[in-house]
N, C-alpha and C positions, 0 to 999 in steps of 0.2 A: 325576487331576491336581488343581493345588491351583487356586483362581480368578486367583491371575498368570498362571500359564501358559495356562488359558484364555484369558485379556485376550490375550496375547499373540501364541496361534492364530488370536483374532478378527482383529486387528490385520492379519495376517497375509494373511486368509481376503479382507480386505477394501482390499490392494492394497498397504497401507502397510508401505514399502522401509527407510526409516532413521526417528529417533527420533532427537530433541534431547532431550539431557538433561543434569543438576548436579545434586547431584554422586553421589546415591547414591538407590535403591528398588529392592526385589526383580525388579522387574516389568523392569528391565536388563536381567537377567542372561536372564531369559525369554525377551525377543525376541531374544537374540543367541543363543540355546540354536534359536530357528526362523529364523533368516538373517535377522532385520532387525538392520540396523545402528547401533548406538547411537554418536550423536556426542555427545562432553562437551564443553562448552561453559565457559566463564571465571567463567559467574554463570548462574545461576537467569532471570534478566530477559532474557540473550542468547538463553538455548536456546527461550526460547517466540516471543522477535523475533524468531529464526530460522523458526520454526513458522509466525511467522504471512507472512515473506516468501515463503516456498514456497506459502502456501496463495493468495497475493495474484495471485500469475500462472498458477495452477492452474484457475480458471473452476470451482468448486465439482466436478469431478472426481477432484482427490486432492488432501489434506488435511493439513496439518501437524500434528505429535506432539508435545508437548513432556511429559517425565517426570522429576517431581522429586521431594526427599523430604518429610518430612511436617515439619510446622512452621517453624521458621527457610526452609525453600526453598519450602513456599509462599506465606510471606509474603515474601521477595524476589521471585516470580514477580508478582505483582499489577501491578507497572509494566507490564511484557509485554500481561498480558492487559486493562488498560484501555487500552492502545493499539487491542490487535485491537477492541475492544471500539467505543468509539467509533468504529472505521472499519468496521465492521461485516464485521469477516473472520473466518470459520470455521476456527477450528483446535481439537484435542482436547488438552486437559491432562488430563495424570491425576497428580497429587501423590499422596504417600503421607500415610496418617492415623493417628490414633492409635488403642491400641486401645480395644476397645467400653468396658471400664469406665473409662475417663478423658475419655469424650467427655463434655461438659460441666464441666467441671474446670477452672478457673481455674488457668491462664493457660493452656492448653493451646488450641494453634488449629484449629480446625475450619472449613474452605475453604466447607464449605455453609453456613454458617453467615456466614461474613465477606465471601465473595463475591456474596452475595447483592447486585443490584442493578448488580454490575459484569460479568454475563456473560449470554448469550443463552439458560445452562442449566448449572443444577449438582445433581450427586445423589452422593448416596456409596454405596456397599458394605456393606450390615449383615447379609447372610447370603450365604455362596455360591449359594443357589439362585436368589438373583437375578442373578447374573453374566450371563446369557444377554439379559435382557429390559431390564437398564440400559446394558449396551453396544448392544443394537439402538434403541432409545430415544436414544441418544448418537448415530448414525452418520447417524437419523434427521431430529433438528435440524440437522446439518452439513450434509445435503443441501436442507431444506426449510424454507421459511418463510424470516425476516428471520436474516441473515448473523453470527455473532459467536461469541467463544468458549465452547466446553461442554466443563462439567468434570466427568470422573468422581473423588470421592477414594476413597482405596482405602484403607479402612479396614482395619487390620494385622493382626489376627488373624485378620477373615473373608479380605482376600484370599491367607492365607497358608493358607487350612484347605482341606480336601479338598471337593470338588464333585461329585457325580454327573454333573453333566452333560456332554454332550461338544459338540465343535465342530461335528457334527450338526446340530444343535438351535439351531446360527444360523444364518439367512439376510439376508446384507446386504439394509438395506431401499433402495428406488429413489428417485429423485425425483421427487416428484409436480407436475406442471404445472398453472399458477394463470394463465388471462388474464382481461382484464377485458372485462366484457359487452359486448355487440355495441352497444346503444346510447348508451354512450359513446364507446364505438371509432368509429360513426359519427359523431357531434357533433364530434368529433379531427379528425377526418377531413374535414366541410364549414369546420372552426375554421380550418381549414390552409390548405385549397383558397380560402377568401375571405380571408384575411389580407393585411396592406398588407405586411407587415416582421415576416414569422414566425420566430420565432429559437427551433434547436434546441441544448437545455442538456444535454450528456452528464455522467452521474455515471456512478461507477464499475460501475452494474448493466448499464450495454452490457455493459463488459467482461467481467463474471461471465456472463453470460448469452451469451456467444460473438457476440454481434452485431455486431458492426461493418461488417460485411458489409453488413449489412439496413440499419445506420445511414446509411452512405454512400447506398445506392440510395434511400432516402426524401430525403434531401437533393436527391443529384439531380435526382428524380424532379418535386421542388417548386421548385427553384433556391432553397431554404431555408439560411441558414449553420448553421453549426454552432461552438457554443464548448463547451467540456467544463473541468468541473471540475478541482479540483485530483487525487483519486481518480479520475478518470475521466480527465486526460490519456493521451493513447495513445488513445482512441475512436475515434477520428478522424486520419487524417493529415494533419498540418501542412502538408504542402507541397501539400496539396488548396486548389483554388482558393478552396471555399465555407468553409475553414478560418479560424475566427477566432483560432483561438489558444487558452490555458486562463489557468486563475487564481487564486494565492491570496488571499490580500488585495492582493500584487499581478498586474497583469493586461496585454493590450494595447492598443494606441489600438482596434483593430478591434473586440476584445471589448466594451472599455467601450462605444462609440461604439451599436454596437448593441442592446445591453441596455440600454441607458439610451432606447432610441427602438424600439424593439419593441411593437408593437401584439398580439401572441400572444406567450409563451413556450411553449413544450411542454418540460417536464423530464422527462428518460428515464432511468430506473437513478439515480435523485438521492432524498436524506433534504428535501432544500432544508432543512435546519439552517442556523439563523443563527448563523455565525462568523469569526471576524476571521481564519481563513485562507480566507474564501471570499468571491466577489462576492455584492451582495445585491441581490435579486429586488424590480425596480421597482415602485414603489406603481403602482396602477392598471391595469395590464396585465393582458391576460386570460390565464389562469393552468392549464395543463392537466399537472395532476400524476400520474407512473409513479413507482412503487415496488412492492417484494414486501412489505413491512410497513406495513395499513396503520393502525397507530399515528401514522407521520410525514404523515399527510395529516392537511389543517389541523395539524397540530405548529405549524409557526411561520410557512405563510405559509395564504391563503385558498384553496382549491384551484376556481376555475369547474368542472373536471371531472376527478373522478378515475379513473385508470385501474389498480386494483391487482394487481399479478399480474406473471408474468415478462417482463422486457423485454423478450427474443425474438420469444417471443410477442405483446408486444403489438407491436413493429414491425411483423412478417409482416401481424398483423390491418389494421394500417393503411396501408404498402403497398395489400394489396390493394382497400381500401377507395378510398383516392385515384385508386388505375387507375379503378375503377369509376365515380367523379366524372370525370375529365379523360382518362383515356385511358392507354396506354402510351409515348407520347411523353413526355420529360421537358420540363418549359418550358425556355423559354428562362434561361438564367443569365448575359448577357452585364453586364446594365446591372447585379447584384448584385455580380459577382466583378471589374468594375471600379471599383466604390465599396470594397470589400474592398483591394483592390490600390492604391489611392491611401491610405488611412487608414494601412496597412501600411510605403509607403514612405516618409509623411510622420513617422510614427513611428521608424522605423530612421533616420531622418535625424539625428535627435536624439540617438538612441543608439548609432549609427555610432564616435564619436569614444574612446567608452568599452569598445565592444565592439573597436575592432582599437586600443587604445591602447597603445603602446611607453612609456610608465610604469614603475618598476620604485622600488617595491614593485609588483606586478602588480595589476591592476583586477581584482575579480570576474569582470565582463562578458569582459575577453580572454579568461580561462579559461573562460567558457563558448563562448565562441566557438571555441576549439581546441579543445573537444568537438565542439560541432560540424562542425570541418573536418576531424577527424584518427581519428572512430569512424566504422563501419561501422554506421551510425543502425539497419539495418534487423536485424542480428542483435550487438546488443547491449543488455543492460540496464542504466537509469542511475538512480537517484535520489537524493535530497535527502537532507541532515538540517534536524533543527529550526531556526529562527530564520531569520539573514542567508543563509545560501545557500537556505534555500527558496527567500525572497524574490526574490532575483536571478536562479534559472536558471529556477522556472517558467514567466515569460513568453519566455525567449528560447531553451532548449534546445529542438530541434526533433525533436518525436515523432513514427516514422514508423507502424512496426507495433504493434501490438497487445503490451501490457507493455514495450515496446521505453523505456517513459519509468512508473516507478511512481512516483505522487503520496501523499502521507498527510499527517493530521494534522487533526485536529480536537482529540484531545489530544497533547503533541507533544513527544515524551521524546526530551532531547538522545540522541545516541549510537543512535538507533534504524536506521541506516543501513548501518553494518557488519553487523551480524546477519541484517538485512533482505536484504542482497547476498548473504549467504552460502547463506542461503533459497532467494532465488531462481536463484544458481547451482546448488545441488541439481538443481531442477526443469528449468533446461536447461542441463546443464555445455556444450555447445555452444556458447553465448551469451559475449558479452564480458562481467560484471557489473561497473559502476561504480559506488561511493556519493562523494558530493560534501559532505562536512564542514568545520564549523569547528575551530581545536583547544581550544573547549568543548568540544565534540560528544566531541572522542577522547579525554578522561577518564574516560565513561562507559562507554565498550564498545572502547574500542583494545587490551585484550588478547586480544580475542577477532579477531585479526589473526593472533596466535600458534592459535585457531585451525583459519581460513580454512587454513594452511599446514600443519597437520597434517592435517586432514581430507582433504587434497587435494582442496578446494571453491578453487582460486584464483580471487581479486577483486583489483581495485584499488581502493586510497582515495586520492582527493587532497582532501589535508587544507591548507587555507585559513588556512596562520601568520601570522597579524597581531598576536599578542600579546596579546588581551581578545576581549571577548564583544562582535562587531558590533553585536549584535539593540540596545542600550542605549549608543548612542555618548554619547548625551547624559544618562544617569541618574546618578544618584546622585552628583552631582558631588565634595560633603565626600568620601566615603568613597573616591572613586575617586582625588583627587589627595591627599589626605593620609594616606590606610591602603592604596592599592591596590589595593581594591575592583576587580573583574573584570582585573585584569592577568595574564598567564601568561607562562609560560616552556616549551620543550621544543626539544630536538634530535631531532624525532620520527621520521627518517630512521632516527637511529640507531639507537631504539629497535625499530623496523619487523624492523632487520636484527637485532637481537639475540633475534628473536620467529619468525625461521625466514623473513622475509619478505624481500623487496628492498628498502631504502628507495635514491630516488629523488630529486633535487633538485633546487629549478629557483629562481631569482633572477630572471630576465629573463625576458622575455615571449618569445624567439626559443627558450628551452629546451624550452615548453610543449611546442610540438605534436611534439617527439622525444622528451619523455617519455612521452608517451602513447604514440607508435609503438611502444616499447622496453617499455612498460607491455604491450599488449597481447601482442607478441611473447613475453614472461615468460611471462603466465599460458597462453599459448596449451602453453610449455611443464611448466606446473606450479606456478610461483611464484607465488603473491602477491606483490601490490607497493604503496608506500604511496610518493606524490606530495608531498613537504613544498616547497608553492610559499608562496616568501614575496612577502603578499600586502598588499593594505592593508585601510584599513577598511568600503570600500565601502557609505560610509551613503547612497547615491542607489539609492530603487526605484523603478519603475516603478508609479505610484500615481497615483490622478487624483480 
């Protein structure tokens, strides 16, 4: 066999079902030659979003694919992968390359070469005999160490040449377990147990690391709250009393309220990267940092004590550590989770008006609030796109289970929300998948609607028609009232239905929550559906 078709056994060997891919590489036709299934995707940037949404609710178990072709589609691919990248999600690209005598050739692109600095790992293909030992090397960083995309390119004439070797001769490698030493796990441990106002920061590494379980029973266990990241919403569930809520840049009264007054923070499965889609980490607080890379300790804040290694692991560690201080009794939690439960309702009081507002152009806030009245929170998946609807449903959608709400963005590529659904419907077509857009957002990835509807991955989008680009009500003023500068236009229902999908439409606030019934009811039978609520501009966040 030649080194595609091996890649494609490995692939294979190693659990991986389907394959995002645009628009053309040999290495298609391979995996579909061994039953994995290649979906074609609208663009190059979709197929690896895709990739990386499957990979995002997967818990480093099983991995997204994205295969594209060489040149022109790896370099549309780089959006994709500095998304997974910055949010530090493991997915496998393999672009095709060019061959051996034109590498180095002006203007000919070469992904090791260009990618460099924007991925967690890139190697390419310069002989078949190496097929075996760079795809285990590949499968190896997916599973271990710090999270992000690894690219093999596959250089065209080697991976088209014949190989001795056989599918033998690989064995998936495992994950290897990293906690962090026992005497900080201790110091964690008395840091907690003596704290006046301990506050637990979930990043997305609870959830990679299957913990939430462990998360909740440390809370518990301490009457500690808990607020989780934007990546890490879902950690934790909302409707838990020690719940404070999550956050982009915006956040809730409860969350703000105690980060800002927190005497310990403990960050779990968190970069603590300083960014304007994230809360920032109080000067002066004592400061007890978990992650699996530790590159991002001291990174951008000052860490009292590091704990590097997997979050799992280190919760179990410190559980048991706390039993061994205080006991198996959990404290008391009464006088915490009624300070929680006042900050909560004095806040909803404010936002009450906006969240059930009969309005029409519709409010943001109603639409999320008919998400929350009208989904089955616990087996459904919902997230955001870039800009204004981050903003508005991170603090008020309510995450119950575990991916049930996926958060992203530190780099924050409009349109990443439809591919991202279609991802993680893969992963559990069981699941309701919802993405929540602007109609910026669905200039960039709205054919890949058309196709959610062929693939038979059904999702719905409610896309957010207000005419312009929320995120900048006030920018640019010349250019916006005299050339039109962020203005839009679209009939995007119609467009929906001309794309194999349902489109759906709602003007009033009373249509919401029967579109969504009727949304779900679709997909449950097959359909995609796309939500065109006209909406307004919704320049109030929740910002403090």
């Amino acid at each position: 066999m030649n080194s595609n078709a091996l890649i494609a056994e490995i692939l294979r060997k190693e659990g991986v079902e389907w394959i995002a891919c645009f628009p053309s590489n040999p290495l298609i036709e391979e995996a579909a030659k061994v039953g994995i299934r290649p979906i074609a995707f609208r663009h190059e940037r979709g197929a690896v979003m895709a990739a990386d949404g499957f990979s995002r609710v997967s818990n480093r178990k099983r991995f997204g694919v994205a295969v594209v072709q060489s040149q022109a589609g790896a370099e549309n691919a780089l959006g994709g992968i500095a998304q997974a990248n910055a949010d530090n999600v493991p997915i496998l690209v393999l672009p095709g390359g060019n061959v051996l005598d034109r590498l180095g050739v002006r203007p000919n692109y070469q992904a090791v070469q260009q990618y460099a600095g924007m991925v967690r790992r890139v190697e390419a293909l310069y002989t078949p005999s190496q097929t075996v030992d760079v795809m285990r090397r590949a499968f190896h960083a997916l599973r271990n160490g710090p999270g992000g995309p690894v690219v093999v390119e596959l250089t065209a004439d080697v991976a088209d040449a014949e190989t001795a070797l056989g599918l033998d001769s690989y064995v998936p490698p495992v994950r290897v377990g990293q906690a962090p030493g026992m005497a900080e796990i201790k110091d964690t441990a008395a840091a907690l147990v003596n704290a006046r106002r301990p506050l637990l920061w979930a990043g997305a590494g609870v959830l990679r690391a299957g913990a939430t379980q462990a998360l909740q029973e440390l809370a518990e266990l301490l009457a500690a709250p808990v607020f989780c990241t934007m990546p890490g919403k879902s950690a934790f569930d909302e409707r838990h009393p020690l719940a404070l809520g999550s956050g982009s840049g915006a956040t809730t009264l409860p969350a703000h309220t105690w980060i800002q007054s927190t005497d310990l923070l403990v960050a779990l499965g968190s970069s603590l990267t300083r960014t304007p889609y994230g809360q920032p980490v109080p000067a002066g607080t004592t400061l007890v940092h978990n992650c699996d890379n530790i590159d991002d300790i001291n990174k951008d804040e000052r860490a009292d004590i590091a704990l590097v290694g997997d979050t799992g692991a280190t919760l179990a560690l410190l559980i048991d550590e706390v039993k061994a201080l205080i006991g198996e009794t959990p404290r008391d939690a009464s006088a915490v989770t009624a300070e929680i439960a006042g900050l909560k309702s004095q806040w909803l009081a404010e936002w009450q008006p906006l969240l059930e507002s009969d309005d029409a152009p519709l409010t943001y806030y109603r639409v999320i609030h008919e998400l929350n009245q009208n989904l089955d929170l616990e087996n459904s998946i919902v997230t955001h796109d870039a800009g204004a609807p981050r903003d508005s449903i991170v603090p008020f959608f309510q995450a119950t289970t575990p991916h049930s709400y996926v958060g992203w963005g530190k780099t924050t590529h409009l349109g990443f929300g439809i591919p991202l659904a279609i991802g993680a419907k893969l992963a559990y077509p069981e699941r309701f998948c919802l993405n929540l857009m602007g109609d910026g957002a669905f200039g960039m990835s709205g054919t890949d609607v058309e196709t959610a509807s062929r693939a038979g991955a059904p999702i719905t989008t409610v896309l957010l028609n207000n005419g312009g680009m929320a995120t900048y009500p006030g920018g640019f003023p010349t250019a916006r009232t005299e050339f039109g500068v962020s203005h839009m236009q679209g009939d995007y229902a119609m467009i929906a239905d001309g794309m194999g999908a349902r489109g759906l439409r709602v003007a009033a606030p009373a249509e919401m929550g029967p579109a969504l019934v009727e949304a779900q009811r679709l997909n449950a039978d097959g359909t995609s559906v796309l939500i065109d609520v006209a909406a307004d501009m919704g320049g109030k966040r929740s910002r403090f």
